[in-house]
N, C-alpha and C positions, 0 to 999 in steps of 0.2 A: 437429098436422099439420105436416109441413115442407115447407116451398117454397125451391124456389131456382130463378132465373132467371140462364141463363150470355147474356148477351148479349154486342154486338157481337163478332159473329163468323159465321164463312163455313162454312156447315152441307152436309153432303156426300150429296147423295141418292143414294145406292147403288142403289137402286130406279129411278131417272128418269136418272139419269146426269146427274145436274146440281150446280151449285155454288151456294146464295144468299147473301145477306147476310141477317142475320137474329137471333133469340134463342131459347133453350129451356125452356119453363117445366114443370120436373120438382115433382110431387109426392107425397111418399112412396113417392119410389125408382121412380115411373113419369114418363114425360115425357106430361104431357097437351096439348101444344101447341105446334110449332115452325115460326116462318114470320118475315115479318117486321115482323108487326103484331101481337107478344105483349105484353102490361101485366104489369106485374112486380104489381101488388096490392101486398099484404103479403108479398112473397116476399124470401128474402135474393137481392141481385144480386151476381152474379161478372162481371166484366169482362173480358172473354177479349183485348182489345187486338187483337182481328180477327185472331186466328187460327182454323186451321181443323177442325171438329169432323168425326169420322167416327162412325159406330160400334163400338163396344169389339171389336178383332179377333177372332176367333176362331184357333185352331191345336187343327186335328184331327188332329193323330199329334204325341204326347207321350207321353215315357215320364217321370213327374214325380220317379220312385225313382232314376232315371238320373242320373248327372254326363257332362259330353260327355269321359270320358278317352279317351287315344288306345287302350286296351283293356277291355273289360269286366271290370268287377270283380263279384264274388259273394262275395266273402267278407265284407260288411259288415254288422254287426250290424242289427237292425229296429230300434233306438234309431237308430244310426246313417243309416241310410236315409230314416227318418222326417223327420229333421233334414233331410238334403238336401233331401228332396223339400219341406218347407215351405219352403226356400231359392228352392226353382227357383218356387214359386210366386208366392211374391214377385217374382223376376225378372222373369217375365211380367205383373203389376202395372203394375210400372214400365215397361215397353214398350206400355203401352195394351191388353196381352190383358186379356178382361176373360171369356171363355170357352175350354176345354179340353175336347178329346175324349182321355180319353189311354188308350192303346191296348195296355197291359203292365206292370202294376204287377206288385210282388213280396211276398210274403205277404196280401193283401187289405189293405197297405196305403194303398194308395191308396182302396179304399172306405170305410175310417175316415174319413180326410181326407177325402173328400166328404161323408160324413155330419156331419162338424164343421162344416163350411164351411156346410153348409146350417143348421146348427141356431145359427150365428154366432156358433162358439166359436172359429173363426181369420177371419182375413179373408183368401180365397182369390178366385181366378175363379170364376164358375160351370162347374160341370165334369157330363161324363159319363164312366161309367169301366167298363172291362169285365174288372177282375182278374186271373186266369192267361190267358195264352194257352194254346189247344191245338194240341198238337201229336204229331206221332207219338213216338213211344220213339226218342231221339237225335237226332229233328229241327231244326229251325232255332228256339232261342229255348227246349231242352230243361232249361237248368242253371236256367228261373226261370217256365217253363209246366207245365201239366199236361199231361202224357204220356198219352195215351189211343192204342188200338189196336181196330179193330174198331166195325162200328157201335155196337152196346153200348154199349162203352167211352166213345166220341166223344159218345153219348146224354149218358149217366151225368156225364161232363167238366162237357158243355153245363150241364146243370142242379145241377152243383155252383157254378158260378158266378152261376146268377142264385139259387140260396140263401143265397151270399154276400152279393147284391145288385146284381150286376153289372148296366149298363144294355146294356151292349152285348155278343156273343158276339164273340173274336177267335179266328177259325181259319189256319193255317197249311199255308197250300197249296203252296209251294214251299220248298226252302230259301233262304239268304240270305248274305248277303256277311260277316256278324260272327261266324259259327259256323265254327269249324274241321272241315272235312273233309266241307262240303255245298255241294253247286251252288245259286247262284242261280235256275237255269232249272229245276229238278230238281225233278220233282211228287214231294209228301209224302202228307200225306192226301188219301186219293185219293177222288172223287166219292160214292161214298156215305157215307163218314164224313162230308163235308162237308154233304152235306145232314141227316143226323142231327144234327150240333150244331145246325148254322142253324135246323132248324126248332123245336130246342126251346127257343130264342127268340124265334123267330116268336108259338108258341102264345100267350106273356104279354107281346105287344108290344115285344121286345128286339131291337135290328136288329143285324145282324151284318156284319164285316166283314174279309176277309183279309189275312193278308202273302202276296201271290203275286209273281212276278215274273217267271218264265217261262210261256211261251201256253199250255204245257196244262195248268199248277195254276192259272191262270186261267180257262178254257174250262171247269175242272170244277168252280170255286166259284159261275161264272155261272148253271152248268148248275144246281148245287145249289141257288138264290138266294138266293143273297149281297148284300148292299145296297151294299156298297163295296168298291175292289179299291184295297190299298194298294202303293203303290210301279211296281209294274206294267210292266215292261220292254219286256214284247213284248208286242202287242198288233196284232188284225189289223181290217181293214172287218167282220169277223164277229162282235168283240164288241165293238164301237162299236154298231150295229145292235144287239146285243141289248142292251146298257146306258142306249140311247136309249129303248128298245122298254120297258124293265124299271126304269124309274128307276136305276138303279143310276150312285153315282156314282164319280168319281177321285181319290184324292189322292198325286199323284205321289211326293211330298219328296223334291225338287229337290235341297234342299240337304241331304239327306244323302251326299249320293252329291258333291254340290263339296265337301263339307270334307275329305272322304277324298282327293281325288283334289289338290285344293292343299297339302293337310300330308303327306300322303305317308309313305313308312317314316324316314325323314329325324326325324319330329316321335313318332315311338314306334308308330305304328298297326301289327299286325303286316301281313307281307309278303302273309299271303292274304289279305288283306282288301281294299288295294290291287289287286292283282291280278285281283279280281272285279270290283272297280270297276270299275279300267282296261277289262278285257273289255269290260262292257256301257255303256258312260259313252254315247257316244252313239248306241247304239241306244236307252236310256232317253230320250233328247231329241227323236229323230222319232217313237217311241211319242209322246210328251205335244201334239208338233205336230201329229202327225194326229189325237191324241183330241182336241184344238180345236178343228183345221178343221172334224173329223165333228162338230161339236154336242154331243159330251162332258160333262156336268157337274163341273168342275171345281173341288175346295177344297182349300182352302190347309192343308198339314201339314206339319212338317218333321223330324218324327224325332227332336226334341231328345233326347238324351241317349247319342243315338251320335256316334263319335270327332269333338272338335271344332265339334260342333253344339249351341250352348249355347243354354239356355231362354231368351235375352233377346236372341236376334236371331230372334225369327219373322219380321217385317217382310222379311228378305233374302229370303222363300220368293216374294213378291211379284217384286223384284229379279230375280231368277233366272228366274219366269215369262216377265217382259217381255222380258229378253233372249233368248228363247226366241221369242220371238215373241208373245207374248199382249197383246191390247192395253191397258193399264194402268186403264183402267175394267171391264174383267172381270179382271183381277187382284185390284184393290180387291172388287170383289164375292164371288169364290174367298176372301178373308179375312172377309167380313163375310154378306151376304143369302142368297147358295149356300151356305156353310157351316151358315149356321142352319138351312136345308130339310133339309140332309141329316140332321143330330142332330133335326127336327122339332120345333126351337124356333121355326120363323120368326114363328110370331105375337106372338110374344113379346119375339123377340132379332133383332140383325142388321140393324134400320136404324133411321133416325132419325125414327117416325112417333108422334103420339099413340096412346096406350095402349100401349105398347112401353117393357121396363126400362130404365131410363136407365144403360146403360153405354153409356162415351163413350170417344174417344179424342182429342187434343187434338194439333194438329201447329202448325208454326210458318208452312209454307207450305203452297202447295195442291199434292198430292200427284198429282195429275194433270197438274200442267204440271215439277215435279220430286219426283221417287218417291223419291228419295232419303233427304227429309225424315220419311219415315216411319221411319227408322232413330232418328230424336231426340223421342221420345214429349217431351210440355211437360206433361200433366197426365191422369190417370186416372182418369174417375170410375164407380164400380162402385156399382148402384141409388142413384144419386142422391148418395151420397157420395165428395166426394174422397179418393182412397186412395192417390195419387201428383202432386206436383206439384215442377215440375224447377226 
């Protein structure tokens, strides 16, 4: 049996909204005990020198095949991709991610990779992954998704990927900013293809979740139901209310849409990519402030591996919340205990309670009184093992 006990240090209840002083005593890769009257036993002690412990972040929109260039590449072999994407894994390691939703792999590599990663032939995040995107014949995400047309088709899509093994179904309801010659706001698959994938996820427990971004590929993935609405531009009191009503929750990624718009054509991104940006930049920011106000569920994703969006700043998705308005303890939460409800690991992942896996995340100061510090991960522990320390 292994034990370790990380003490002195300031343990971060994501749950209670609170800060203690205190210790954690993990045993084989579960935390059975943290407060500030823990006995180390026979446990190895780590000494954290009172810094401060979160839960292993979460980032639910990752493309892990992805590099953040300023243009998408497709020509890259599956040797080659494969290598990236165990690169980007690592990166998020080393920033305290210690789980991934990622939302667009290419060739079903990234289900290998999760299947490795579980069977602990790499050391990865814990991840959920949902393989091709679907999407219509030359829709937004067409050069690395499955093309589907037709309910049928969208059926047929759906259930090639949880054959694959996919946990999650990813549909594509509007177009998007990184594909030449489609609108962001521009409905793709249109409501009943949506609901055909969705639900042949539904049947074996698969939740599904869109790229939508204009109101009515969103209004028709709602309609269809969808459990998540990625990106999400425009957005009205009518499906806040029904997202409230339907669990369904938000992952804006904030910061995909800043890197485009600070690096600009200037840094290589092309001109209509920018250009979409620009258009919608801040109507995507009082979309996210009203999804707040209205009671929203809100997690943190960032889109890694579009232009400039690299896998080892999740943390900034935080950053970008608050200056947005979001108050920095539901920020912290949007990365950590909402995040885990939405992937339906909460019992498991997502905050710092006995019987819960001990991924940690380890900061230097307390992130609540400066957020900043969560850009300087100090150490990473993923099920009980350190797997990054700075």
């Amino acid at each position: 049996m292994s034990k370790k006990l990380f003490t002195n240090c300031h343990i971060m209840d994501v749950v209670n909204k609170t800060v203690t002083e205190g210790s954690i005593l993990v045993e084989d890769g579960v935390i059975t005990a943290a407060g500030d009257s823990v006995e180390a036993g026979d446990a190895q002690v780590i000494d954290l020198g009172g810094k401060y412990v979160m839960p292993g972040l979460f980032n639910c929109h990752t493309h892990m095949c992805m590099p953040p260039d300023p243009a998408v590449n497709y020509s890259r072999s599956d040797a080659q991709i494969t290598m990236l994407a165990l690169k980007h894994l690592r990166q998020h390691l080393n920033t305290g991610v210690t789980f991934i939703r990622d939302v667009g792999g290419m060739d079903y590599i990234d289900i290998d990779i999760r299947n490795a990663a579980k069977k602990g032939e790499i050391v990865a995040p814990d991840m959920q992954v949902s393989g091709k995107c679907i999407c219509m014949t030359g829709g937004h995400g067409w050069q690395m998704g499955r093309e589907a047309d037709g309910v049928d088709d969208c059926k047929k899509a759906a259930r090639e990927q949880l054959r694959a093994g996919a946990d999650w179904i990813k549909v594509m309801g509007t177009g998007g900013v990184m594909t030449e010659g489609v609108a962001p706001g521009s409905p793709q698959l249109d409501e009943d293809e949506l609901r055909a994938a969705i639900a042949e996820g539904h049947k074996v427990g698969a939740k599904s979740c869109t790229h939508s971004q204009g109101m009515t590929g969103i209004k028709n993935a709602l309609r269809a139901g969808v459990d998540s609405i990625e990106h999400g531009f425009y957005m009205d009191d009518w499906c806040f209310d029904w997202m409230k009503e339907h669990n369904v929750f938000y992952v804006p990624t904030l910061a995909a849409m800043y890197w485009i718009k600070v690096n600009g054509t200037a840094a290589g991104i092309p001109e209509y990519a920018v250009r979409k940006v620009n258009a919608t930049f801040e109507d995507h920011l009082t979309t996210f402030r009203n999804a707040y106000k209205a009671g929203v569920k809100i997690v943190l994703g960032t889109d890694a591996g579009t232009p400039f969006n690299p896998h080892d700043k999740t943390a900034y998705e935080m950053i970008l919340m608050t200056n947005a308005g979001m108050d920095v303890w539901d920020a912290l939460r949007a990365g950590t205990i909402v995040a885990a409800e939405m992937c339906g690991v909460d019992k498991t992942h997502g905050s710092i309670e006995a019987g819960k896996k001990a991924n940690l995340a380890v900061f230097a100061e307390d992130p609540t009184q400066n957020l900043e510090t969560v850009m300087n991960c100090q150490m990473t522990v993923l099920g009980g093992e350190i797997v990054y320390q700075a």
